[in-house]
N, C-alpha and C positions, 0 to 999 in steps of 0.2 A: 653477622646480620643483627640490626635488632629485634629486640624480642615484642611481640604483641604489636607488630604492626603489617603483617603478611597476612590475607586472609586463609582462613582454613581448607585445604582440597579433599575430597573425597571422591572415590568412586562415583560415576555416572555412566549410564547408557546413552548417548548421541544414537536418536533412529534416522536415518533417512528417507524419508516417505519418499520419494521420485523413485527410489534405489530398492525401497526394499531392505536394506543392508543398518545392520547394527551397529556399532562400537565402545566400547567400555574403555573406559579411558577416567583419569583423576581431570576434576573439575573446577572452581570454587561457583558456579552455578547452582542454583537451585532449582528441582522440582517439585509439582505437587504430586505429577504420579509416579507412581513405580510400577518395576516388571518382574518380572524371574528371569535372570540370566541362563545359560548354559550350566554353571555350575550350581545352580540350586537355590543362590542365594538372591535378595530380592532387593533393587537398586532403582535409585531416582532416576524414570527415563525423561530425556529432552527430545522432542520429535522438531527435525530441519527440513529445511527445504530442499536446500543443495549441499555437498560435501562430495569428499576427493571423488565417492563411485557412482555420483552422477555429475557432475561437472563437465561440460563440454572438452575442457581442456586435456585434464587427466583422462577423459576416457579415449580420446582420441576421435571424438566425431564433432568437432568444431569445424562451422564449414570455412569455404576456402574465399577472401574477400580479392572480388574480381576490380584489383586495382587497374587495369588497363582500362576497363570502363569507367572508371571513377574518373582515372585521365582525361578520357575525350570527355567525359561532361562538365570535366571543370572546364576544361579547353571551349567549350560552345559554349560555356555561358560567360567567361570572361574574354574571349576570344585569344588572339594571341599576345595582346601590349602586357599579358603580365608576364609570358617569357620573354620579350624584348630585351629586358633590361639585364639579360645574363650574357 
């Protein structure tokens, strides 16, 4: 690697407000505030919106897209000449 061209990482707190949920993790992000972790010691936290433990996906309550109606309403509104041609 060369040298002096990778920015510096350090320790951060990522909070997730929707969540609740914290994560301490290396960053090269800056903050202006900080928190008291778990172990005592005091780190630049970043407050997100979303992250893995509010995420629809990861959490597993992404709802379910009712493609069979999306069907019929393509179907009435271009009728049928645009499957014709299969």
């Amino acid at each position: 690697m060369k040298p002096r061209i990778h920015p510096i990482s350090h320790q951060v707190v990522f909070r997730d407000r929707a969540a609740g949920v914290a994560f301490l993790t290396r960053s090269t992000a800056d903050a202006d505030q900080c928190v008291e972790w778990e172990d005592g010691n005091s780190y630049p936290v970043i407050d997100v919106e979303t992250s893995s433990a509010s995420h629809p996906f990861y959490t597993g309550t992404n709802r379910v897209v009712d493609t069979a109606g999306r069907i019929e309403q393509f179907r009435r509104r271009y009728g049928t000449a645009a499957t014709a041609g299969q």
